[in-house]
Structures are given as structure tokens and as C-alpha cells.
C-alpha positions in Angstrom: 3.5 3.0 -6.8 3.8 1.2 -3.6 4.5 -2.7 -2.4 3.4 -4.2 0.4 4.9 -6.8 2.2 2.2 -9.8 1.8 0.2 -7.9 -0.4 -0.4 -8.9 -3.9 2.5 -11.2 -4.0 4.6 -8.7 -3.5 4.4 -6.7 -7.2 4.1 -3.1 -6.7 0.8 -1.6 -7.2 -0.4 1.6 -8.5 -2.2 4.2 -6.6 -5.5 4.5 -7.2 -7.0 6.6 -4.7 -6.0 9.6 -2.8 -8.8 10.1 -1.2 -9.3 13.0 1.5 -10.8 10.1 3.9 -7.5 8.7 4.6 -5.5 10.9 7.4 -2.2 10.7 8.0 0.3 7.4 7.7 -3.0 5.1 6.6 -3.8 3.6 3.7 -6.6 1.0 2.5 -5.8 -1.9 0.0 -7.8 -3.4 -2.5 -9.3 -6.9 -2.7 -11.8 -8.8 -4.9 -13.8 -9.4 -1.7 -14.8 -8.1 1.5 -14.1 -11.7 3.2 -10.1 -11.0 1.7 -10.1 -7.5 2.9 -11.9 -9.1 6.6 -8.6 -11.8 6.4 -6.4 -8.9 5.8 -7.2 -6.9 8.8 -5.8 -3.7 10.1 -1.8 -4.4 10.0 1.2 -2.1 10.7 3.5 -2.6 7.7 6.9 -1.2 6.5 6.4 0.1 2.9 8.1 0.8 -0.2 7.0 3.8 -2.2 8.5 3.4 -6.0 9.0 6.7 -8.3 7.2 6.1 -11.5 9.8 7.9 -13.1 12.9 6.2 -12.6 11.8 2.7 -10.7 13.8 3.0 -7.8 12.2 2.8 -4.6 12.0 6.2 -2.7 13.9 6.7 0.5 10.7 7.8 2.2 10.2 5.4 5.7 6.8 5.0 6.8 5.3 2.7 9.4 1.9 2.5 8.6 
């Protein structure tokens, strides 16, 4: 479970993929469209990665 600042209204959002395409601290989002995703761009964001378990958010830091 992750949020993303400007992404999604800020809700967290489940993980769907894990893909082994994705190296190190990357990650792709998901829109309805590609013109969204195009709007979106490449960005360098803070954040949040929730536990599932307890819904706290983890005190993992990543820049990407």
C-alpha cells in the first residue's frame, strides 16, 4: 500500500504489480488513459509506504 503525493487524490493505493521490469527506487502508476499517464510525467516524489497489517505508514524513506 503506497500514497503518492498528487496521485489519486491522495488515498493510498494497493500494489498491484511487482514486476521484475522495474529496477531500483522506480515505480509506474496507473491511469485510465495514456494522455493522464503523458500529463503525469516522470516525477521524483517522496512516498509513503503503509503496512497492510496495522495501517501505519512504514518508516521506510524513498525518493523516487
Amino acid at each position: 500500500m503506497l500514497s503518492i503525493p498528487g496521485y489519486d487524490d491522495g488515498y493510498i493505493v494497493p500494489v498491484l504489480d511487482r514486476g521484475g521490469a522495474i529496477k531500483g527506487d522506480h515505480l509506474d502508476v496507473l491511469f485510465p488513459t495514456h494522455e493522464e499517464a503523458l500529463q503525469w510525467g516522470v516525477q521524483y516524489l517522496d512516498v509513503t509506504i503503509w503496512e497492510y497489517a496495522d495501517g501505519k505508514p512504514n518508516d521506510f524513506k524513498s525518493i523516487y
